[in-house]
C-alpha positions as CSV (number, residue, x, y, z in Angstrom):
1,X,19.7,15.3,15.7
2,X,20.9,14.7,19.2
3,X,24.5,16.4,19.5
4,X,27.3,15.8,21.4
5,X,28.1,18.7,23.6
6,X,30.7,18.1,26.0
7,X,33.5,15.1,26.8
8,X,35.1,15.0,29.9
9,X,38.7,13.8,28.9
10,X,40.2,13.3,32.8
11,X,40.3,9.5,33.1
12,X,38.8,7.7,35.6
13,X,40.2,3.6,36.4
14,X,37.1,1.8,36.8
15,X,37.7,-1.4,38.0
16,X,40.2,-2.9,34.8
17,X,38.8,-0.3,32.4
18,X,39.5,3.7,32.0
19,X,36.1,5.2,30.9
20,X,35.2,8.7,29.7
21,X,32.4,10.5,30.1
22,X,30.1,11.4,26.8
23,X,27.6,14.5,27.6
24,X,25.3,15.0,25.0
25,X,21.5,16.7,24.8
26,X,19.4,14.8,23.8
27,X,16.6,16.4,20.6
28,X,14.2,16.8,23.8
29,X,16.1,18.7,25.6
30,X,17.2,16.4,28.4
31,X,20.6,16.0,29.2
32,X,21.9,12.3,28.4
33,X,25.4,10.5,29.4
34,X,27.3,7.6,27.5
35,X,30.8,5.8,28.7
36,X,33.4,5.1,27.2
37,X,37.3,3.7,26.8
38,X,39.4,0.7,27.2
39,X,41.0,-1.5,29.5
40,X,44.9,0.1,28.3
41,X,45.5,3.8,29.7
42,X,47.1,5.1,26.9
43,X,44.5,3.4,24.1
44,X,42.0,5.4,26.2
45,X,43.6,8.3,25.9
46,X,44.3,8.2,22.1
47,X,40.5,7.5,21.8
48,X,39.5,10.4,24.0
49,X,41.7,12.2,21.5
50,X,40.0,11.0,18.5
51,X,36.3,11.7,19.8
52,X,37.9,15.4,20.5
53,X,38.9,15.2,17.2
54,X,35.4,14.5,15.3
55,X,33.6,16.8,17.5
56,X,35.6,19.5,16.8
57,X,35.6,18.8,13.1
58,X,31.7,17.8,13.3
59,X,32.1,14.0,12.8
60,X,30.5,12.7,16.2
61,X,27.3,10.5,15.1
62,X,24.0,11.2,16.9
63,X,23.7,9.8,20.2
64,X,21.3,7.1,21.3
65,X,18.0,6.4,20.4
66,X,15.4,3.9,21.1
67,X,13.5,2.4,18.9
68,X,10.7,4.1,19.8
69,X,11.9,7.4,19.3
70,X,13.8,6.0,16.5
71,X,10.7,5.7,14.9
72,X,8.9,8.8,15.7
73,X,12.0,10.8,14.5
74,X,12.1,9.6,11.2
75,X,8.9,9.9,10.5
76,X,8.8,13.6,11.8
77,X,12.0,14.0,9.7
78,X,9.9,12.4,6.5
79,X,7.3,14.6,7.5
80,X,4.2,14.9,4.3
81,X,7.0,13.0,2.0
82,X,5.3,9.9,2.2
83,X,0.9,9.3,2.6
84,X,-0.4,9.4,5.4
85,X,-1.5,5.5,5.0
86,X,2.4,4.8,4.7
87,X,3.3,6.7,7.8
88,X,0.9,4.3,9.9
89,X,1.8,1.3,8.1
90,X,5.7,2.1,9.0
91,X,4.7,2.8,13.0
92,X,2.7,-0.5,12.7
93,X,5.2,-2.6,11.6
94,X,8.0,-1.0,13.8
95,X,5.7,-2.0,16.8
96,X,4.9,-5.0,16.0
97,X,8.8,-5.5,15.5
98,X,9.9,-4.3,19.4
99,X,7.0,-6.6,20.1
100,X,9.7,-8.9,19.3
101,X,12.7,-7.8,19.8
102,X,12.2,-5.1,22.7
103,X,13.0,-1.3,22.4
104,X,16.4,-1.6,22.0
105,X,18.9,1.4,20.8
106,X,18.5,1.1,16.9
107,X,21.8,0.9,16.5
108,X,22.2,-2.4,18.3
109,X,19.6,-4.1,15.8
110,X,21.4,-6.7,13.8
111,X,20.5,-9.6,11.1
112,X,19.6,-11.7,13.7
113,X,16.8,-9.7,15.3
114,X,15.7,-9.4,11.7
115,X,16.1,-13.2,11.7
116,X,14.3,-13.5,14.6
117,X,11.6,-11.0,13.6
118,X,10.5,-13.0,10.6
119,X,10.3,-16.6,12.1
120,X,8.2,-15.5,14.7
121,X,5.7,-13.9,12.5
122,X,6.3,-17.4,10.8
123,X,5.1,-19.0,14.2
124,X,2.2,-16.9,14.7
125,X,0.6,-17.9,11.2
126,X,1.3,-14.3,9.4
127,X,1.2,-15.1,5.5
128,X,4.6,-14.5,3.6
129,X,2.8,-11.6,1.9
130,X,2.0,-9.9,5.0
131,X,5.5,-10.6,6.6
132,X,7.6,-9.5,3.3
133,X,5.3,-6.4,3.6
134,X,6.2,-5.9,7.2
135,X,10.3,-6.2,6.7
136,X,10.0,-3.9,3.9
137,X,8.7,-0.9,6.0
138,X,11.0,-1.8,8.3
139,X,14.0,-1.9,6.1
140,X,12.8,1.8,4.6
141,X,13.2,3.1,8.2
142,X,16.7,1.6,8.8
143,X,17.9,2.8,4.9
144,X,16.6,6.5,5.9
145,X,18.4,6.5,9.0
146,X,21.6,5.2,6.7
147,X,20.9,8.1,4.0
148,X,21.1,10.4,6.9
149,X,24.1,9.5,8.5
150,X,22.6,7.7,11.7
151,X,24.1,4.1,10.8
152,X,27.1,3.5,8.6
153,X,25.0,0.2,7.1
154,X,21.4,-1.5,7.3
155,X,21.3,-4.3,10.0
156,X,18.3,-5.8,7.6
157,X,19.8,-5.1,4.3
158,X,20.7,-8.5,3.6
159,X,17.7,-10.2,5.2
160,X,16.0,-13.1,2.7
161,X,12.5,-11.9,2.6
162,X,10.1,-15.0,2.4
163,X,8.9,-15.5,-0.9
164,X,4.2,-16.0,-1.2
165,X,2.8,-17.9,-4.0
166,X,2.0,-15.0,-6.7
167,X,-2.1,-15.7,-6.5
168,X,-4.2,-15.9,-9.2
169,X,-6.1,-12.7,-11.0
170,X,-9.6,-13.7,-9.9
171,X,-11.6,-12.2,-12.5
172,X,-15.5,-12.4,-13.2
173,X,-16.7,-13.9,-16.3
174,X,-18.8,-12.4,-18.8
175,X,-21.6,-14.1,-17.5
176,X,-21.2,-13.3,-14.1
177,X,-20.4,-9.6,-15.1
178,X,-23.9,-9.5,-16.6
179,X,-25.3,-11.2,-13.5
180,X,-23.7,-8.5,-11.0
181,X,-24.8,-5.8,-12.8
182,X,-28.0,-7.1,-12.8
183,X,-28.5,-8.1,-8.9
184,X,-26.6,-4.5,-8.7
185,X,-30.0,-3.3,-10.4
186,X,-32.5,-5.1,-8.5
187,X,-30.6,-4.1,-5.5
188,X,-30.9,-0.4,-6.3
189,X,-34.3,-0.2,-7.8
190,X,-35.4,1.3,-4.2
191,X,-32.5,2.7,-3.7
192,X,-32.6,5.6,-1.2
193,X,-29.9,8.7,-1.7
194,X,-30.1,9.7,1.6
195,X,-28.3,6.1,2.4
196,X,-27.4,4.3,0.2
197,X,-24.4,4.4,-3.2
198,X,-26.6,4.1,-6.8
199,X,-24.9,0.6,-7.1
200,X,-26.0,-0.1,-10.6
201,X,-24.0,3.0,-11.7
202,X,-20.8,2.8,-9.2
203,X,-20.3,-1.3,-10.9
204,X,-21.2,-0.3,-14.5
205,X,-18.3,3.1,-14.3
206,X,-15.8,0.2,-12.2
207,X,-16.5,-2.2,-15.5
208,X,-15.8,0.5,-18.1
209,X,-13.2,2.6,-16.1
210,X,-10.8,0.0,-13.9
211,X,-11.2,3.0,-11.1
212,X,-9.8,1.7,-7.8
213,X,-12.7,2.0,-5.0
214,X,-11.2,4.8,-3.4
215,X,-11.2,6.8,-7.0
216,X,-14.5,6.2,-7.4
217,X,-16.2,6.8,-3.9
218,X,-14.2,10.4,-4.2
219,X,-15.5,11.3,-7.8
220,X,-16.9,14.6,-7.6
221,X,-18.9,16.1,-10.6
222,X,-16.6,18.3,-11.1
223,X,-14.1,15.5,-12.6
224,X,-17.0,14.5,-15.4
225,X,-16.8,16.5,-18.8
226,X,-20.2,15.5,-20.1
227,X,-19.7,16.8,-23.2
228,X,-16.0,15.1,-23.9
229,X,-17.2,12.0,-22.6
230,X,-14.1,11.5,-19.8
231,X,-14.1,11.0,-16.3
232,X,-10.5,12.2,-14.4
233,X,-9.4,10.8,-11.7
234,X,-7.2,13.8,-9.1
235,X,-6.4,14.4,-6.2
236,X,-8.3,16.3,-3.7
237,X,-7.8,19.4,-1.6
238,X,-9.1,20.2,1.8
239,X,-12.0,22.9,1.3
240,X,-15.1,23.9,2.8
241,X,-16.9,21.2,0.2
242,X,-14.4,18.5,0.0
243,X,-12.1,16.7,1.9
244,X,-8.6,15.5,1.1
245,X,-7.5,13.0,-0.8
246,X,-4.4,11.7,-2.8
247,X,-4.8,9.4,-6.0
248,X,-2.6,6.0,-5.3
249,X,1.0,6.8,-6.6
250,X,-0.1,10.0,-7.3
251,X,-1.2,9.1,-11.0
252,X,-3.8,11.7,-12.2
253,X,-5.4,10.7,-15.3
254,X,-8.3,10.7,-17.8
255,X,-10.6,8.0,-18.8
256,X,-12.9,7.6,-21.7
257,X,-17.0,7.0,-21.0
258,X,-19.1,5.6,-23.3
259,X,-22.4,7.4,-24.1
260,X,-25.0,4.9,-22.4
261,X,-22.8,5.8,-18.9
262,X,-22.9,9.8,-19.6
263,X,-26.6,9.1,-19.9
264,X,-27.0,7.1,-16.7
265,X,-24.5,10.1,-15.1
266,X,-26.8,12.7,-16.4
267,X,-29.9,10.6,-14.6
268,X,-28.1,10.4,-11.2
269,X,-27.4,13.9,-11.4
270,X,-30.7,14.9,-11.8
271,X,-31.9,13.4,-9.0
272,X,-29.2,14.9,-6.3
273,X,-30.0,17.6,-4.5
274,X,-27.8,20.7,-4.8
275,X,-24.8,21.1,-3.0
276,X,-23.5,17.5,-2.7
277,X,-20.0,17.5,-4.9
278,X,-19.6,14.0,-4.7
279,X,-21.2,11.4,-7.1
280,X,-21.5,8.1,-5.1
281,X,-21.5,9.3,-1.4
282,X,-25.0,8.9,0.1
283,X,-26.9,12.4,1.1
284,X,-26.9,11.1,5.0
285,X,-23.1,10.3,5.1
286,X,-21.8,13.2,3.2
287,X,-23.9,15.1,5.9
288,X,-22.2,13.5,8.7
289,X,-18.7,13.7,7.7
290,X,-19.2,17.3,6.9
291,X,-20.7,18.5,9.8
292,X,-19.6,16.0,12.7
293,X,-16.4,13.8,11.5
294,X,-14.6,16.8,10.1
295,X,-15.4,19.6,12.6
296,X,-14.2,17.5,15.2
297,X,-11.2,16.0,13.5
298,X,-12.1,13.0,12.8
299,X,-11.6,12.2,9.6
300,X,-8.3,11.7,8.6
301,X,-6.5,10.9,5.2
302,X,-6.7,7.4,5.8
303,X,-10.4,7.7,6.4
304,X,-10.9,9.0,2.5
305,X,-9.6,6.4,1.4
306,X,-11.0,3.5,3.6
307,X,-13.9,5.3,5.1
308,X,-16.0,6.8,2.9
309,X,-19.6,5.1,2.4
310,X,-20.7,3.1,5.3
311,X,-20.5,-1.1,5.0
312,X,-19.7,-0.9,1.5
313,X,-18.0,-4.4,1.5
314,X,-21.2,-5.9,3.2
315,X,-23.0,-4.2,0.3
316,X,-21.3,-5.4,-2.2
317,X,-21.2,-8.9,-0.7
318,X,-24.9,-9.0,-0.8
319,X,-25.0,-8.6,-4.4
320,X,-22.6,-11.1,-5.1
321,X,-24.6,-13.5,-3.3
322,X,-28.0,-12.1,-5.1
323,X,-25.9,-12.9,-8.6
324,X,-24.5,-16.4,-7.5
325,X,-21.3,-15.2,-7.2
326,X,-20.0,-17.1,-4.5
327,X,-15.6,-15.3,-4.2
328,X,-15.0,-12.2,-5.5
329,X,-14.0,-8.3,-4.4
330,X,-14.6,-5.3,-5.6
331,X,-11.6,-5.0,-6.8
332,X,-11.8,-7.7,-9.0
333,X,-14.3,-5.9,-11.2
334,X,-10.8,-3.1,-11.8
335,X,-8.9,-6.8,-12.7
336,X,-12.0,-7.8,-14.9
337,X,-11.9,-4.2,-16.8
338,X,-8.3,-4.1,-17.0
339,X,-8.0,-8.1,-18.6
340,X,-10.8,-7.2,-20.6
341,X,-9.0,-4.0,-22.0
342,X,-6.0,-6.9,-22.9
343,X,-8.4,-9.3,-24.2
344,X,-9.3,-6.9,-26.8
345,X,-5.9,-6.1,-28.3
346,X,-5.0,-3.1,-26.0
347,X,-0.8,-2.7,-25.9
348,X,0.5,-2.8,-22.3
349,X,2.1,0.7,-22.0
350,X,-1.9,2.3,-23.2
351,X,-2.9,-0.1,-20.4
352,X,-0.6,0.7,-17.8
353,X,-1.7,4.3,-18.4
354,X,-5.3,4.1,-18.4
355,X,-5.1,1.9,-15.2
356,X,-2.5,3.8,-13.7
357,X,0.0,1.3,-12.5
358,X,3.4,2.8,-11.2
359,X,5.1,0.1,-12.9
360,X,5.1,-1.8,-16.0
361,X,5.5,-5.5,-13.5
362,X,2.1,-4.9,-12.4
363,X,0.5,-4.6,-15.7
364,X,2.3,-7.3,-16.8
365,X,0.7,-9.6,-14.5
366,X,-2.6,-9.2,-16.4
367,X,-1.1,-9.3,-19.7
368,X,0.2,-12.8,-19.3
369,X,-3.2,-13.7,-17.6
370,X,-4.9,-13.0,-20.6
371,X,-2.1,-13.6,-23.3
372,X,-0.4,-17.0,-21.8
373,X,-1.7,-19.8,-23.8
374,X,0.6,-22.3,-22.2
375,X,-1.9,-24.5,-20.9
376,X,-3.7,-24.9,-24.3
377,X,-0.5,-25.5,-26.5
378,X,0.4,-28.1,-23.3
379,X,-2.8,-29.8,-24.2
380,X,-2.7,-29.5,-27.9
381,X,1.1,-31.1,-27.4
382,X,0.1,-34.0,-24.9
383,X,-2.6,-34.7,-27.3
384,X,-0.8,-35.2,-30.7
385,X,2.0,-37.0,-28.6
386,X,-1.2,-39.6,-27.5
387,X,-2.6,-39.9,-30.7
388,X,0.8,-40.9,-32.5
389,X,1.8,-43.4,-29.4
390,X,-1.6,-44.9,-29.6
391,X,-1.8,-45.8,-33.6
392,X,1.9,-47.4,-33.0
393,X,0.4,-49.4,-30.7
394,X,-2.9,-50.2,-32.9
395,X,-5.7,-48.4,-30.8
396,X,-8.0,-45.6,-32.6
397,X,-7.3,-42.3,-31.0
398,X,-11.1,-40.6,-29.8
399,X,-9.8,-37.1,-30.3
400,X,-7.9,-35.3,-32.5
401,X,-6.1,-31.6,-32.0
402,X,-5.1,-30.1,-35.1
């Protein structure tokens, strides 16, 4: 924290106002210099007084910073607190705000850059979603620099964060699940280890499992207990084998396999050559991040997460297209395993665990996906009020909903 280390208390008339001068170093060392005072002699004094006062008794706030290094001295502060994926999200959105607003001293932000801030993401087409997401990193930095004594209050803590449209849980049907899995087969029938994910297996384990992408791609053998039948989803350290990587909320947990997948495990492993920890990363590309990306380093924790098998959306695109499948993610297959888990009388909280949501709103959202029958009892409704209006009036209903 940049400290106040000297105050010159002599007054000097400038012009209609007696100012002071604030020396202070700076956290890098350089020397900095702030005015201040007031256009009455003897106000200045009693606030040259005052400042006197809190330095001696360790009160003087830290001296200014802009944004910039605002930013880069929280997050040194927050340090391995928060993912690595969270840290560049915060710079990126703290950019994109003095884009707008100019790297001014953080403690001259106010509402109305905030204001300002979000209509012009407004103007520039951003979604609500992606703005909302935005102002929140934003906001984190700002509360930080509250908890630690940098501002006395938020500047954005009362900004009205625009409200998206929740969207819709695109899942795939039965039918469709039955068709991707079997374009998935087709498409790895000459599959090749050296370049290419076993397809067939990665979707079936996604199906049964509700493993996020980035769980999956860094499943080692390690985490599969053939003999219990379970599959664990951990973290990773950084050793001569593996790389690092952290599970999403940092939820470690254990997941049941049925037999027909421990089989089609068993068959995969057979066919990998020894040394290769990791159960869906192709021969060529394990190679490559091992003995280029890493060496040199290049591969970051970000890159575990994102990076990991080479055009695996392009992939997986193809075998949408090869099932007829014309929207749809990977993801979705995770909301198709977790609805299905619902669908079949699963309670929330056993969900929420085997899924591993940090909270019980996001699990929730499937529930009611799955559980809300308000459209049907709608219909059913509209329908007997129909039938009743139209024998008043004489005319033979064509449908009946009992």
């Amino acid at each position: 924290m940049e400290q106040l280390v000297k105050l010159n208390k002599r007054p000097r008339c400038g012009g209609r106002k007696f100012t002071y001068a604030l020396r202070y170093k700076g956290e890098d060392g350089k020397r900095k210099c702030e005015t201040l005072g007031h256009t009455n002699q003897q106000k200045a004094e009693r606030q040259c007084a005052q400042k006197e006062k809190e330095l001696r008794m360790g009160y003087v706030a830290s001296g200014s910073m802009r944004l910039r290094d605002f930013t880069k001295n929280s997050l040194a502060r927050t340090g391995d607190q928060i993912r690595e994926s969270t840290r560049c999200e915060n710079k990126s959105a703290m950019k994109d705000f003095i884009g707008t607003i100019g790297n001014i001293d953080f403690r001259s932000v106010t509402l109305a850059h905030g204001e300002l801030y979000l209509q012009t993401c407004l103007d520039r087409g951003n979604s609500k979603a992606t703005i909302a997401k935005k102002l929140r990193h934003i906001k984190r930095l700002f509360k930080l620099a509250v908890n630690r004594k940098q501002l006395d209050e938020n500047p954005l803590q009362h900004i009205a964060m625009p409200r998206a449209s929740k969207k819709k849980i695109n899942i795939y049907t039965d039918a469709q699940c039955q068709r991707i899995q079997k374009a998935a087969q087709e498409y790895t029938l000459e599959w090749n280890p050296e370049k290419s994910a076993k397809w067939d297996l990665l979707i079936t384990v996604a199906l049964a499992t509700a493993m996020r992408c980035a769980e999956l791609l860094n499943c080692t053998w390690a985490d599969i207990d053939f003999n219990a039948q379970t599959i664990e989803v951990r973290p990773k350290k950084n050793t001569k084998d593996t790389w690092e990587w952290l599970v999403k909320d940092a939820d470690q947990r254990t997941l049941p396999l049925t037999e027909e997948i421990v089989q089609m495990f068993v068959d995969h492993q057979s066919r990998q050559p020894e040394g290769y920890p990791y159960v869906f990363v192709p021969i060529s590309r394990y190679d490559y991040i091992q003995n280029v990306l890493r060496p040199k380093g290049k591969w970051t924790l970000s890159d575990s997460r994102l990076k990991v098998v080479n055009n695996f959306k392009r992939s997986f695109d193809k075998i949408l297209r090869k099932a007829g499948v014309k929207t749809g993610t990977f993801h979705d297959i995770r909301r198709t395993a977790i609805s299905m888990w619902f669908a079949n009388g699963m309670s929330e909280y056993d969900v929420m665990t085997l899924a591993g949501h940090s909270n019980f709103a996001t699990t929730h959202q499937f529930y009611l996906a799955v559980a809300d029958d308000l459209i049907h009892r709608a219909r059913v409704a509209t329908a007997r009020g129909l039938c009743q209006k139209l024998v008043r009036f004489g005319t033979r209903p064509v449908f009946d909903h009992q």
